[in-house]
C-alpha positions in Angstrom: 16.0 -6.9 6.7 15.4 -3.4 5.8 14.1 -1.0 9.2 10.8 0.2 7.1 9.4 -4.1 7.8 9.3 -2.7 11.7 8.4 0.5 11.0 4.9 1.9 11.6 5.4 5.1 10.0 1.9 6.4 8.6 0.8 9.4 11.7 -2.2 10.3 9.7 -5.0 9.6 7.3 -3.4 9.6 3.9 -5.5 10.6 1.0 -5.7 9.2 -2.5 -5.7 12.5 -4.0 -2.2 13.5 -2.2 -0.2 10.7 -3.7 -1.5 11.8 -7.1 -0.7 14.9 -6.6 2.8 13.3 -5.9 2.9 11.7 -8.8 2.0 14.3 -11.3 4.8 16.3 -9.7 7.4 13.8 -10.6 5.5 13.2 -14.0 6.3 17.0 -14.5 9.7 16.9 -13.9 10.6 18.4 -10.6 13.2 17.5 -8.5 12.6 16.2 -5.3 13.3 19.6 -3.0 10.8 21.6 -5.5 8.7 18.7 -5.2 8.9 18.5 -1.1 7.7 23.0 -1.6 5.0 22.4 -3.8 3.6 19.4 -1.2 3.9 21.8 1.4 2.3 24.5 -0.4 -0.3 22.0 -1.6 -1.3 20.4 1.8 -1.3 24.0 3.9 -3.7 25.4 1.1 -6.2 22.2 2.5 -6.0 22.9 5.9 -9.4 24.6 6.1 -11.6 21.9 4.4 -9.6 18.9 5.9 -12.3 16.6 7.9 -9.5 16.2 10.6 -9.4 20.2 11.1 -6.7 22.2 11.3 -3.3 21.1 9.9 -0.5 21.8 11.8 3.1 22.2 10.6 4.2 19.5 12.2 1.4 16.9 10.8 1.7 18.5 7.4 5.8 18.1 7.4 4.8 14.0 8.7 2.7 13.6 5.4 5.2 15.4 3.3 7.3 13.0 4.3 5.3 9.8 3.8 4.6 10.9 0.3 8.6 11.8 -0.2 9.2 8.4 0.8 6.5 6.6 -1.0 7.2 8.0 -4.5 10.4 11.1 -4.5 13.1 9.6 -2.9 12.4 5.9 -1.8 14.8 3.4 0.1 17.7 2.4 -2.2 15.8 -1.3 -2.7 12.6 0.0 -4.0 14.0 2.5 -6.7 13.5 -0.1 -9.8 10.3 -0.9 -8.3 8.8 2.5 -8.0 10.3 3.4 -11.8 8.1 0.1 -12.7 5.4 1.7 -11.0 5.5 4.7 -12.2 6.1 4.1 -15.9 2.9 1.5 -15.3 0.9 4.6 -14.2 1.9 7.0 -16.8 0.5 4.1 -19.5 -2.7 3.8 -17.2 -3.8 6.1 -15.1 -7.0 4.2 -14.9 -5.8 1.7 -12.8 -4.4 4.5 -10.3 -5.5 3.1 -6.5 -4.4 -0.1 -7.6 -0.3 1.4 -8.2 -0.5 4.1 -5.4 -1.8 0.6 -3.3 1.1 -1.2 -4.2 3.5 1.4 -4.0 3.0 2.2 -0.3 2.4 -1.2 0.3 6.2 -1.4 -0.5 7.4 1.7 1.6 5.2 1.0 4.7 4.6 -2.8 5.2 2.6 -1.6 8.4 -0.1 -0.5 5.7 0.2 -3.7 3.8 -0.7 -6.1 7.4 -3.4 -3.6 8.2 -5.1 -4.6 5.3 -3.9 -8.5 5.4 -5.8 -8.0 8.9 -8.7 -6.3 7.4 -9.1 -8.8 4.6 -8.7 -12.1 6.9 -11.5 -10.5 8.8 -13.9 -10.0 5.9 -13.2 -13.5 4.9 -14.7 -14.5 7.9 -17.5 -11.6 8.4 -19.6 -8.7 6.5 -18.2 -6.2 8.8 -15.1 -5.6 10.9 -13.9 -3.3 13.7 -11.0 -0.9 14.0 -10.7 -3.0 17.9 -10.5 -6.4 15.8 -7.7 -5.2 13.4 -5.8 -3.7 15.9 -5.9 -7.1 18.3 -5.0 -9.1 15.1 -1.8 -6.2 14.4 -0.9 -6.0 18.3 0.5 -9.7 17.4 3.0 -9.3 15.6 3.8 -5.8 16.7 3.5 -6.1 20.3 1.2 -4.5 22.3 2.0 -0.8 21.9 -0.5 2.0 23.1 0.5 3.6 19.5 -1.2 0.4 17.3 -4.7 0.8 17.5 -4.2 4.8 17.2 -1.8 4.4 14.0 -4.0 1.2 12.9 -6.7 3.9 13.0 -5.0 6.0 10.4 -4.6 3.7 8.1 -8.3 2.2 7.8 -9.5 5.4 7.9 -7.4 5.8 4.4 -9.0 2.7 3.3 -12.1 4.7 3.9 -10.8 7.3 2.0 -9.6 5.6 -0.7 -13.0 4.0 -0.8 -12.0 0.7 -0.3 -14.0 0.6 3.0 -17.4 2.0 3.9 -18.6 2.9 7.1 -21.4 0.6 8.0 -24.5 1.7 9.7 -22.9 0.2 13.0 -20.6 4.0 14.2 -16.8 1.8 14.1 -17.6 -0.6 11.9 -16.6 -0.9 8.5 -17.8 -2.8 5.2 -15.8 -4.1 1.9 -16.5 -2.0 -1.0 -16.7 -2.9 -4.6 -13.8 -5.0 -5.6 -11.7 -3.7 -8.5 -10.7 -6.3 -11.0 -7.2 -6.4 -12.3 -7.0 -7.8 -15.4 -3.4 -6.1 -16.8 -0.7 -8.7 -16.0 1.8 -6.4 -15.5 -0.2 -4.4 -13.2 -0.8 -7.4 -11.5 3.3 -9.1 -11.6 3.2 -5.4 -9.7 1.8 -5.7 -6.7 3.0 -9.5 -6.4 6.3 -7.3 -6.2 4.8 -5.4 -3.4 3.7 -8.2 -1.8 7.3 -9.8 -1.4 8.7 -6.1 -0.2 6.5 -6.1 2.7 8.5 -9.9 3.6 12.1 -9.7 5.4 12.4 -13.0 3.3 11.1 -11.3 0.1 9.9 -14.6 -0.7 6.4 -16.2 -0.9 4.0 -18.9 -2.3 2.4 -17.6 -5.8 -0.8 -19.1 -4.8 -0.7 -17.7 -1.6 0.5 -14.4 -2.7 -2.3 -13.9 -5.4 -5.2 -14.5 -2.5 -3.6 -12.7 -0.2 -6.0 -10.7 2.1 -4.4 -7.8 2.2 -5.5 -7.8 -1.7 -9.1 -7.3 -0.6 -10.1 -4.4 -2.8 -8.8 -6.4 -5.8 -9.4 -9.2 -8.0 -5.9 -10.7 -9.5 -5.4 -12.9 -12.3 -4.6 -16.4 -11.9 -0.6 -16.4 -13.0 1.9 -18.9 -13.7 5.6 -18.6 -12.4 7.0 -18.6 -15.8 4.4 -16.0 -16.6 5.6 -13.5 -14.2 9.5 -14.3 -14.6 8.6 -13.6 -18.7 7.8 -10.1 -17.7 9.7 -9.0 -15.1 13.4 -9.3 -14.3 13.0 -8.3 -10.8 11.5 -11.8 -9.4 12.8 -15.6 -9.5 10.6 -18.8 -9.4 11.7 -21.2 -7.4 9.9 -24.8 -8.5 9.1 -27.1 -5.1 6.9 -30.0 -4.6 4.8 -31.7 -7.9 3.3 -28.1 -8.7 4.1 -25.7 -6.5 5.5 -22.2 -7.3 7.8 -20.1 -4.8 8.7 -16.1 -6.0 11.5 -14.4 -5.0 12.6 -11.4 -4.9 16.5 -10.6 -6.9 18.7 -9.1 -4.6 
């Protein structure tokens, strides 16, 4: 099991626009260290029109780093998976929140279970809480003083990403439009993200494609041979009369 599964990680609201900007540095050609300047350079030049005030050195140098990790230089066992991703964005851009979504699904799994919390939740109700996610997260993280403050961060992204609204109710929060996902490799995608955030890397197709923390998509319905036809990166394992089991290649 890789550390980042018990990692929280993510200090600070992360914006959309900053893992774009990420992106279109490596599309560009940069190395990382040039990359890690012009991030700097980029986030220091926001401080004064940042909701959260000003930015330190310190919080800019924590983002840097999230965004290093996500995209520039990510753990050794996502490499193939963010070239994937980012050849899939370079052919559509369009489909943008949906990649960077999967992406740092992969490197921070703490973002992926705040959403699986956030969607079981809005299964169940129209609104939800930042006190309700966090009791959901403190679960299966334990019950750290630092869960509901870092839980905070990251569903204040999803507000940022507008993927959340703020409901009338101050601290509570709606569903916003879903995004449909019809590209099946986009899709075979973040099923791959889905298995990173697992120590197992393994999970029940069904399962995976309605998984909550999917709430501001729509996926396709797939088949396991579908998904093993276009990527090499995932096994089917066949159990039961009609039941489908992926797993990741190690």
């Amino acid at each position: 099991m890789s550390a980042r599964h018990d990692l929280i990680g993510i200090k600070q609201i992360l914006r959309l626009d900053w893992l774009e900007k990420t992106t279109n540095l490596l599309f560009a050609g940069m190395e990382g260290k040039y990359i890690r300047k012009e991030l700097h350079d980029f986030l220091g030049c926001q401080k004064s029109c940042d909701a959260e005030g000003e930015r330190s050195e310190q919080t800019r140098t924590f983002a840097v780093n999230n965004l290093m990790k996500i995209w520039v230089s990510p753990e050794s066992e996502l490499v193939d998976f963010r070239n994937a991703a980012l050849a899939l964005l370079r052919k559509q851009p369009s489909m943008a929140l949906a990649i960077h979504w999967a992406v740092i699904s992969a490197a921070y799994p703490f973002w992926f279970n705040v959403a699986r919390q956030t969607g079981r939740l809005l299964n169940l109700q129209d609104q939800v809480t930042q006190q309700q996610i966090a009791n959901r997260l403190k679960e299966q993280y334990g019950d750290r003083q630092t869960i509901s403050r870092y839980a905070r961060y990251v569903i204040r992204s999803f507000v940022e990403w507008g993927v959340l609204k703020d409901a009338e109710t101050k601290g509570c929060y709606e569903k916003a439009a879903v995004v449909t996902i019809s590209d099946q490799n986009l899709a075979i995608l973040m099923l791959e993200a889905a298995l990173q955030t697992s120590p197992e890397g393994k999970g029940a197709l069904g399962l995976l494609l309605n998984n909550p923390a999917f709430f501001p998509f729509s996926l396709p319905v797939m088949s396991g041979d579908l998904v093993t036809r276009q990527t090499d990166r995932i096994d089917v394992v066949r159990y039961g009369m009609d039941d489908e089991m992926l797993k990741l290649k190690m």
